[in-house]
C-alpha positions as CSV (number, residue, x, y, z in Angstrom):
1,X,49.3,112.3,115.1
2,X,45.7,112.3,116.7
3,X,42.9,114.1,114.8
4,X,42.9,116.9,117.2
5,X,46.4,117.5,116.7
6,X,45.6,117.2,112.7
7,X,43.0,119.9,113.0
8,X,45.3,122.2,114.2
9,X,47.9,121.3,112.0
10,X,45.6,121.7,109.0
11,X,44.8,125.2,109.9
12,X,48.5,126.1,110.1
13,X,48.5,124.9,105.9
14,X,45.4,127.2,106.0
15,X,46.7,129.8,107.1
16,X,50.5,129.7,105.2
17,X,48.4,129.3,101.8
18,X,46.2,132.5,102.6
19,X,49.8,134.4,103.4
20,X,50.9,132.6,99.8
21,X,48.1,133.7,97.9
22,X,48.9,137.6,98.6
23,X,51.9,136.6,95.5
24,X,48.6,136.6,93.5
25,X,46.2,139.5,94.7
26,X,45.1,140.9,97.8
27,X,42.2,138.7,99.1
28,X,39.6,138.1,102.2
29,X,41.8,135.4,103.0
30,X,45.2,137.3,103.3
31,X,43.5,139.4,105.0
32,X,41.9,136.9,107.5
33,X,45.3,135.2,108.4
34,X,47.6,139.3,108.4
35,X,44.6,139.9,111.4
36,X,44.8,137.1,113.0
37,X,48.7,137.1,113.3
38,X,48.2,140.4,114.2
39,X,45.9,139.8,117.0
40,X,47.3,136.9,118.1
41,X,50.7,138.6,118.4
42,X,49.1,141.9,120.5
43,X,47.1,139.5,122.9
44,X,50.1,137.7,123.4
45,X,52.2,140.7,124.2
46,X,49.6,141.6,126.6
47,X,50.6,139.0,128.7
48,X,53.9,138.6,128.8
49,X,53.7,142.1,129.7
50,X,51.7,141.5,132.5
51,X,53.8,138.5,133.7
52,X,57.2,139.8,133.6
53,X,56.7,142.8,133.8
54,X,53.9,144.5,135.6
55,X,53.7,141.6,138.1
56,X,57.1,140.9,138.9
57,X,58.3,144.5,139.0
58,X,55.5,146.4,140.5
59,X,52.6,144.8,142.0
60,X,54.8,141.9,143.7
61,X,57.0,144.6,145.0
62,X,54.1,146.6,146.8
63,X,51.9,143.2,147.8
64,X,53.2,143.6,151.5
65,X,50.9,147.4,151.3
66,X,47.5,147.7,151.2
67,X,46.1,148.8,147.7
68,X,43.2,150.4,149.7
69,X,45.7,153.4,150.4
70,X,47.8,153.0,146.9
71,X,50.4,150.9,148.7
72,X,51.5,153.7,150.7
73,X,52.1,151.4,153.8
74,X,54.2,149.3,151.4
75,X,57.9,148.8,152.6
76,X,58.7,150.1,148.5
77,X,56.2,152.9,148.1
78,X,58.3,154.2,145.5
79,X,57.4,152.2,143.0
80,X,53.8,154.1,142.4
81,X,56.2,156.3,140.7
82,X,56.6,154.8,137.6
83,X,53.0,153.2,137.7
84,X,51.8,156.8,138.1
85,X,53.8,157.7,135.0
86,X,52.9,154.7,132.9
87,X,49.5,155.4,133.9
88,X,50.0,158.7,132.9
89,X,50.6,157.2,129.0
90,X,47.2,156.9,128.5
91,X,46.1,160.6,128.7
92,X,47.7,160.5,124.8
93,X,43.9,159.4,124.0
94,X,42.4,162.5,125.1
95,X,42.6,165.8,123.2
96,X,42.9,168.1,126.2
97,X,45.4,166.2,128.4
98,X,47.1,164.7,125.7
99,X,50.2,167.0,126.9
100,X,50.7,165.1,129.7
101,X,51.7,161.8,128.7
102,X,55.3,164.1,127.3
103,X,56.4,163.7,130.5
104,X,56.5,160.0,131.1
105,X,57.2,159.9,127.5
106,X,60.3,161.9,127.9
107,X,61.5,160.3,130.6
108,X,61.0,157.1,128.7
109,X,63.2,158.4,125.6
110,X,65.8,159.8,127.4
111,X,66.4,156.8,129.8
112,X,66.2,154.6,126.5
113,X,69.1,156.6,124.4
114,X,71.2,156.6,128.0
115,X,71.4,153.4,127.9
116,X,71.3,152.8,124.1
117,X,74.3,155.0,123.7
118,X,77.2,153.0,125.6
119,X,75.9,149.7,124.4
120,X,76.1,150.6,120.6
121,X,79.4,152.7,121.4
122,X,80.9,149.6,123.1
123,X,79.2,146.8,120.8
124,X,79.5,148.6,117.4
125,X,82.6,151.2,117.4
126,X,84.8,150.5,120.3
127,X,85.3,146.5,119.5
128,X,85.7,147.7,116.0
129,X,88.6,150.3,116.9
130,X,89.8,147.5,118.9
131,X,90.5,144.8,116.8
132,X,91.7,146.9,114.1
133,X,94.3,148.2,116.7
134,X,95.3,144.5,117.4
135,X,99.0,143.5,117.0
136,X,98.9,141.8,113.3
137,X,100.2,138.3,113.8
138,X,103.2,138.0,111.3
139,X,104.0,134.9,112.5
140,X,101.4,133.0,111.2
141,X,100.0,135.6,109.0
142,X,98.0,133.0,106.5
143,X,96.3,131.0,108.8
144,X,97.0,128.4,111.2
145,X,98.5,125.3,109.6
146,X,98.1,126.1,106.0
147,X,97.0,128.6,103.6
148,X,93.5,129.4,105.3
149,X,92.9,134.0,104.4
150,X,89.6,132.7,106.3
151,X,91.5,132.1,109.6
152,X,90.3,135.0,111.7
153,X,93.5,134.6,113.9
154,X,95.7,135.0,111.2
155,X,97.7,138.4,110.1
156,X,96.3,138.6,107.2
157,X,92.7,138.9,108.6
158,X,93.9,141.7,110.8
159,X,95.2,143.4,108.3
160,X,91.7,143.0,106.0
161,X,89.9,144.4,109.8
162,X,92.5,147.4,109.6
163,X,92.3,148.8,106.1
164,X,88.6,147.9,105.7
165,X,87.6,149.9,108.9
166,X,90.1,152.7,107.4
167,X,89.1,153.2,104.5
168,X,85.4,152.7,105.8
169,X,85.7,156.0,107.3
170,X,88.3,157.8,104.7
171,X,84.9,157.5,102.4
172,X,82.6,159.2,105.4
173,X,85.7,162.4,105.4
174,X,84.0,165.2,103.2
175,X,86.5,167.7,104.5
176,X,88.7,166.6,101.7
177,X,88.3,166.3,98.3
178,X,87.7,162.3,97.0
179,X,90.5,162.7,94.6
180,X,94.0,160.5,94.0
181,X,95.3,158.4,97.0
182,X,92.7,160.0,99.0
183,X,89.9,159.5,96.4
184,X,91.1,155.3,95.8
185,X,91.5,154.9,100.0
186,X,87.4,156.0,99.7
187,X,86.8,154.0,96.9
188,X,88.1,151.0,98.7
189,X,85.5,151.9,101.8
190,X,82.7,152.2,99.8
191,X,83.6,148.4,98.4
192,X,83.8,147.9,102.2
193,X,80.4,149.1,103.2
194,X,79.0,147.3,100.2
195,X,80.6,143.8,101.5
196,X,78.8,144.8,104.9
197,X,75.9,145.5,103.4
198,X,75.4,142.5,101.3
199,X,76.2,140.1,103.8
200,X,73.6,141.7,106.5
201,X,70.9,141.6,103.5
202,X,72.3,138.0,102.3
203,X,72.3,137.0,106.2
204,X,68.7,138.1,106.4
205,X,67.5,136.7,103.0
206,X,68.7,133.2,104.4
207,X,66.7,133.6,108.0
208,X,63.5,134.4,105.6
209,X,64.1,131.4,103.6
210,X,64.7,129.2,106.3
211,X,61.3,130.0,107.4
212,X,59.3,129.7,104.4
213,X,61.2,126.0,104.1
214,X,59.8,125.0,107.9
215,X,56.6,126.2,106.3
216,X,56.8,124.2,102.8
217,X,58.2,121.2,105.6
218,X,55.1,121.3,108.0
219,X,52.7,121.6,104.5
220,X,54.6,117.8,103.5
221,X,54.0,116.6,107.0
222,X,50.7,117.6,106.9
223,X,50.0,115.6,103.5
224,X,51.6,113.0,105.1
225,X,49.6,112.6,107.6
226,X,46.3,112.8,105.9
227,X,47.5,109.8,104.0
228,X,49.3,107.6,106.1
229,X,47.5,104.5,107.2
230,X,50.3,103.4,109.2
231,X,50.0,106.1,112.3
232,X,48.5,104.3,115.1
233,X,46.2,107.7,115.2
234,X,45.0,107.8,111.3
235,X,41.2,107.5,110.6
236,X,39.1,108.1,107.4
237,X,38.9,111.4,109.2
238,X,42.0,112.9,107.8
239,X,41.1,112.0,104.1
240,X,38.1,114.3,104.7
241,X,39.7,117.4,105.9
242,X,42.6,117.5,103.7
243,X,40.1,117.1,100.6
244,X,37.7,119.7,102.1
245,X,40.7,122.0,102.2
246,X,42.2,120.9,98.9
247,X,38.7,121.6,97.1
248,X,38.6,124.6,99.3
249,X,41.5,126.1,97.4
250,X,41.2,124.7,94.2
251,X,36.9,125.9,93.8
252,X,38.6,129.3,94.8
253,X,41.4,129.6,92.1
254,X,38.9,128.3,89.6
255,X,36.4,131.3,90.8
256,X,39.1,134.2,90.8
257,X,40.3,132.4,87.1
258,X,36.9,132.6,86.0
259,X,35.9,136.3,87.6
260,X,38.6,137.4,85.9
261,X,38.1,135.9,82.3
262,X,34.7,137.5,82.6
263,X,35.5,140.9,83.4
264,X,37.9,140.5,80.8
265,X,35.3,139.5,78.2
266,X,33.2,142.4,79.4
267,X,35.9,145.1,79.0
268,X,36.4,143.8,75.5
């Protein structure tokens, strides 16, 4: 690892510690690093907006025009259309023609939940109904080669697909009173739903903690590196700048102890 490379990896520490330290209190360096992701994130936007979006799909498409007359000589003068209504967007800053950016706004929307629709019809409720209307495999109904209730081939994990899904949405049937068969076929969904539930939250509490391990990783590779003699890159440079951040730190958890024990003292 060269020094430069060290610098930058040194700020990334920096930068994961002043996330950390918002477990203690909301500080100037929190804040620092929330605006900076922030920022950083926007600007980035910005342009891959620009380069696969505006560029490819508009300006690219009228370069054979001349802008001088909007592209109208273009052989696709159409697509001023939608650059007239995205351009149109920005009238939501003024408060006289703010009313005009509803219509590339509703256009927007509507085209959105067309499209939305059939994909989260197909994706979320058809495949559903369809695999609960698959022939249970009887044959082989637990698992493949052995006892495996896991197998998602076997019978028995068509059958768990078909009440599950039933009883799913027995619980969401208010036309009926929740009370004997009908009442325990609804109790069994809502066990359902809270399975489903669990493992989305449990699915995304792993993703979270697999990031904040890369981050704990790339904080041991960075102490690593200030101290290992053996990289053909290392230099008495490295010792400096992971003391100057360490001392960084530690001089500002011994200020914010001692602010605190003061204005402590001077309430009592």
């Amino acid at each position: 690892m060269d020094f430069q490379t060290f610098l930058w990896t040194t700020f990334g520490v920096f930068v994961t510690l002043s996330i950390f330290s918002f477990l203690y209190k909301d500080n100037p360096f929190y804040k620092f690093a929330e605006h900076l992701v922030v920022g950083v994130s926007a600007g980035y936007f910005v342009i891959i907006l620009w380069h696969n979006s505006l560029k490819p799909n508009l300006f690219l498409r009228l370069a054979d025009g001349d802008w001088y007359f909007l592209w109208l000589n273009s052989s696709a003068p159409w697509y001023i259309i939608p650059a007239i209504l995205g351009a149109l967007m920005w009238t939501r800053f003024s408060k006289d023609y703010a009313w005009v950016s509803r219509w590339p706004m509703a256009m927007y929307i509507g085209i959105a939940t067309g499209m939305a629709i059939p994909l989260e019809m197909s994706n979320r409720v058809n495949k559903q109904l369809y695999a609960m209307m698959a022939d249970i495999n009887w044959e082989n109904f637990f698992g493949h080669g052995g006892f495996d209730l896991f197998d998602t081939l076997s019978g028995f994990s068509q059958v768990l697909i078909f009440v599950g899904t039933l009883t799913g949405l027995i619980y969401f049937f208010f036309s009926k009173a929740h009370t004997g068969l009908f009442g325990g076929m609804a109790r069994v969904g809502i066990c359902t739903l809270m399975i489903g539930f669990g493992a989305s939250f449990g699915f995304t509490v792993m993703a979270r903690i697999s990031l904040f391990i890369n981050r704990i990783q790339d904080v041991d590779v960075w102490r690593q590196a200030a101290f290992d003699s053996s990289n053909p890159g290392h230099h008495a440079g490295f010792y400096v700048v992971f003391w100057v951040l360490a001392l960084f730190v530690v001089g500002y958890t011994v200020y914010e102890v001692a602010s605190h024990l003061m204005r402590k003292q001077a309430a009592g």
